[in-house]
PATORLUM-559178 format. One line per 10 residues: their letters; for each residue x, y, z of N, C-alpha, C. Coordinates in steps of 0.2 Angstrom, whole numbers, plus 2048, in hexadecimal, padded with zeros to 3 digits. Layout:
# residues N
A = X:Y:Z:X:Y:Z:X:Y:Z; ...
//
This chain:
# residues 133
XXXXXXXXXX = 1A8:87C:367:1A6:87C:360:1A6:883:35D; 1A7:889:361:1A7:890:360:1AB:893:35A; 1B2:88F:35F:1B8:88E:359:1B9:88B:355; 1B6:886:354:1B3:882:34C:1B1:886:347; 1AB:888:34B:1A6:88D:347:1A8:894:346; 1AE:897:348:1B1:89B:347:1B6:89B:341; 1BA:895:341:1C0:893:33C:1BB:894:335; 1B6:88F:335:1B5:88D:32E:1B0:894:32D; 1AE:89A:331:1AB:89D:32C:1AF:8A3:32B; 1B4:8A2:32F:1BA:8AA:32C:1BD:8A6:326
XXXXXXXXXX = 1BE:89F:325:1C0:89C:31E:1B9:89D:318; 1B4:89E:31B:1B1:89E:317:1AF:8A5:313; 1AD:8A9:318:1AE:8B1:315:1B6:8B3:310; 1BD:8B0:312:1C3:8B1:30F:1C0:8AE:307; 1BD:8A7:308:1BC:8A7:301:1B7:8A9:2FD; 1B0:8AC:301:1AF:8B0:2FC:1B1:8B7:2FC; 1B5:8BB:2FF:1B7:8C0:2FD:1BD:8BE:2F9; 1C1:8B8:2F7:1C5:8B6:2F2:1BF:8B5:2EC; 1BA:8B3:2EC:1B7:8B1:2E7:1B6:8B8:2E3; 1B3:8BC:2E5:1B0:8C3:2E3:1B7:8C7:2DF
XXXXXXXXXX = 1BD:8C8:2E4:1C0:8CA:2E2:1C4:8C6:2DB; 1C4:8BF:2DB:1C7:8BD:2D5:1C1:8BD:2CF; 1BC:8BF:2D0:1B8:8BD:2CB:1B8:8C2:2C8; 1B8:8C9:2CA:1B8:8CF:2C8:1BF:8D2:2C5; 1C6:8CE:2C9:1CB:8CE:2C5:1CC:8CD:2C0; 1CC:8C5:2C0:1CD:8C0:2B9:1C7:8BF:2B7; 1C0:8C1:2B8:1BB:8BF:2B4:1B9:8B8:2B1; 1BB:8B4:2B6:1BC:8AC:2B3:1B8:8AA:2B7; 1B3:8A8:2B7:1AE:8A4:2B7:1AE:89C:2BD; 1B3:89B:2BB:1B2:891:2BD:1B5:894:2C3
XXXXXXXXXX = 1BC:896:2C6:1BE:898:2CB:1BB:89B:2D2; 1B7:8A1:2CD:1B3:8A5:2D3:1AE:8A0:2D6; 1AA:89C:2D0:1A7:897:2D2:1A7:892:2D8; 1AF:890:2D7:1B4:88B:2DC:1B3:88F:2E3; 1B4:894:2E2:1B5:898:2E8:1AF:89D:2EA; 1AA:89C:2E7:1A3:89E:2E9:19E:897:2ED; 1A3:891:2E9:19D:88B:2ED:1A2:889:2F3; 1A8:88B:2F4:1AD:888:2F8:1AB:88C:2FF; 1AB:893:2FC:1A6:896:303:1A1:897:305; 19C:893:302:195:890:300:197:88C:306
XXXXXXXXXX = 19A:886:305:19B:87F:30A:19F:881:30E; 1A2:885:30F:1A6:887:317:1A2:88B:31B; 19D:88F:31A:199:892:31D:194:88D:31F; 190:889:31D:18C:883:31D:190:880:323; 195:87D:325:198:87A:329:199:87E:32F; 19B:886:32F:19B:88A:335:197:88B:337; 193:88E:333:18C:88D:333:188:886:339; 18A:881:336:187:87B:33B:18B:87B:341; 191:87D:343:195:87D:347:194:885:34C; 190:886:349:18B:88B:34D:187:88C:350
XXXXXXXXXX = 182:888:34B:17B:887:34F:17D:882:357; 181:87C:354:184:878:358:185:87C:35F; 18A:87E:35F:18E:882:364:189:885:368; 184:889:365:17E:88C:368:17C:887:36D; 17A:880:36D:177:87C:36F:179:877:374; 180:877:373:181:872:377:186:878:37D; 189:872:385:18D:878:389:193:879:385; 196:87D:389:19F:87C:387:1A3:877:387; 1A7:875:385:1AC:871:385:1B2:875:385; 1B4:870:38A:1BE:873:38D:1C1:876:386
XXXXXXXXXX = 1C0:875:381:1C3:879:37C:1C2:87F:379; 1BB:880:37D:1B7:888:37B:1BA:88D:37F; 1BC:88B:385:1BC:88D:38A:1C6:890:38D; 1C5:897:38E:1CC:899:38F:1D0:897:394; 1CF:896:39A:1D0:895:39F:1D0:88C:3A0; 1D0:888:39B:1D0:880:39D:1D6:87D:39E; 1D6:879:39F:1DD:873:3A0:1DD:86E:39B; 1E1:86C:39A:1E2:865:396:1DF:85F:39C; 1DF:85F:3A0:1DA:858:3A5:1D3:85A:3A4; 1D0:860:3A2:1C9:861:3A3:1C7:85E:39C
XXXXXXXXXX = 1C9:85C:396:1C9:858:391:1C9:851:391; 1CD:84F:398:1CC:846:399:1C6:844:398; 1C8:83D:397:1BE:83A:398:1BD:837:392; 1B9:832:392:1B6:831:38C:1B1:837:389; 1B5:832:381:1B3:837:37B:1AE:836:376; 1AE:830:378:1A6:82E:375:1A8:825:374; 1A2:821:370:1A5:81B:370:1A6:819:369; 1AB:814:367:1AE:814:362:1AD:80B:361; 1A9:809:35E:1AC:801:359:1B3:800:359; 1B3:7FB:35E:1BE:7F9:35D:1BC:7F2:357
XXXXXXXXXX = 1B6:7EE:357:1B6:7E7:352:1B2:7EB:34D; 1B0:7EF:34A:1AB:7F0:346:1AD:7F0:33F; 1AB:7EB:33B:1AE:7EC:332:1A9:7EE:32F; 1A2:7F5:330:1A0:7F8:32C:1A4:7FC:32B; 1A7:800:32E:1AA:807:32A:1AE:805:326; 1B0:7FC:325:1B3:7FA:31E:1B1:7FB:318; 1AB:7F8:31B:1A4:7F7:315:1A4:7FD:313; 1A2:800:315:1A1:809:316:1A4:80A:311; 1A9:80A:311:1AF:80F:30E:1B1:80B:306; 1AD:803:307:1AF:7FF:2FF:1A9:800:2FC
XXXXXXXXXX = 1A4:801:2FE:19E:806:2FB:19E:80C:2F9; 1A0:811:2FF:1A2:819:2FA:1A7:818:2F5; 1AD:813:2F4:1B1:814:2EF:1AF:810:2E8; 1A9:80C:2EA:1A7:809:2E5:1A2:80F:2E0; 19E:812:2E6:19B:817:2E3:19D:81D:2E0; 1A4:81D:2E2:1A7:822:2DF:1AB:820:2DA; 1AB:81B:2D9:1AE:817:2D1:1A6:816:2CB; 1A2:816:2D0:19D:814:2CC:19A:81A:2C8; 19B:820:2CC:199:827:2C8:19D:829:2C4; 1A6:82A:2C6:1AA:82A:2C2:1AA:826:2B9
XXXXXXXXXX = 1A9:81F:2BB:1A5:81F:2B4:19F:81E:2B0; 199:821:2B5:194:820:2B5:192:81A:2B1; 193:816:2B5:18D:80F:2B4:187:80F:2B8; 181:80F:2B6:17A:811:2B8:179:808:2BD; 17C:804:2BC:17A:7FD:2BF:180:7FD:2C5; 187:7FF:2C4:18C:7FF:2CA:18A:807:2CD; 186:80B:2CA:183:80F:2D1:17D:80E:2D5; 179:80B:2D0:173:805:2D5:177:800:2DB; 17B:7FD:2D9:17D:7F8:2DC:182:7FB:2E2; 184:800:2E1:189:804:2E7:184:809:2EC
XXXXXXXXXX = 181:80B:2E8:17B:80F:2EE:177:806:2F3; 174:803:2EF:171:7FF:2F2:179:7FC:2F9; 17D:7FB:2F6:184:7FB:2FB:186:7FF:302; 185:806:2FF:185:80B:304:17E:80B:308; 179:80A:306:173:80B:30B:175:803:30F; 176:7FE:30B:177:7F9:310:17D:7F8:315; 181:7FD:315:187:7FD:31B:186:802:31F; 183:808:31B:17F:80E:31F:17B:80D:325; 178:807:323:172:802:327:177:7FF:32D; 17D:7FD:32B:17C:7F7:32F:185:7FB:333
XXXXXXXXXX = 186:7FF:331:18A:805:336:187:809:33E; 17F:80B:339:17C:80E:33E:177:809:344; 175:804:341:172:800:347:175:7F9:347; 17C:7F9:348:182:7F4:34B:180:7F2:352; 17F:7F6:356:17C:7F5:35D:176:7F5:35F; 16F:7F5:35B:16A:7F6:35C:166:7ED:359; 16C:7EA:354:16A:7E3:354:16E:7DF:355; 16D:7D7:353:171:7D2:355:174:7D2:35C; 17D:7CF:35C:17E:7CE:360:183:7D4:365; 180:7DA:360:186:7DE:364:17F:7E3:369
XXX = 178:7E0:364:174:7E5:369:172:7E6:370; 173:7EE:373:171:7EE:37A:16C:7ED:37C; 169:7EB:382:164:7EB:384:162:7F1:38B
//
């Protein structure tokens, strides 16, 4: 993750040394802004991908001397039947339809949507018929 957290914060510094210098240039306001919170949230990211990195071992990608076989392996586990991330996703766009127009009852009713597939995304295996024991 070294190199994670590498990428996004040399993107991050680039834009705000673009922030600074466009703000001082064009003296325009919205832009520098764009490009002051854009390296806000890039940093934020490397930043996590830092801390990260710090904590966990290396992985074959950090690492200069690996091989493409030291990467085989399981990669984690993945839902092949699962239609929450369907859910999931017809709830953030509902929600994102619902702020768009701001209606205060369709973003009641799309948060209550999101918490309820949020819910049933993350403890899929923990209940019912799919839960381990």
């Amino acid at each position: 993750m070294k190199v994670e957290a590498l990428i996004f914060n040399l993107i991050a510094l680039f834009a705000i040394v673009a922030a600074v210098v466009y703000g001082l240039w064009s003296l325009e306001p919205i832009g520098t802004t764009a490009l002051a919170l854009s390296g806000g949230l890039l940093g934020l990211i490397g930043g996590f991908f830092w801390f990260v990195s710090r904590r966990i071992d290396s992985r074959p990608e950090d690492l200069k001397d690996a091989e493409i076989a030291d990467g085989a392996g399981e990669l984690g586990f993945f839902s092949p039947g699962s239609y929450w991330p369907f859910g999931l996703a017809l709830s953030a766009a509902l929600m994102g339809l619902a702020l768009a127009f701001f209606y205060p009852w369709l973003i009641i009713m799309a948060g209550a949507a999101l918490i309820i597939t949020i819910g049933g995304l993350l403890f899929e295996y923990y209940t019912g018929q799919n839960a381990h024991s």
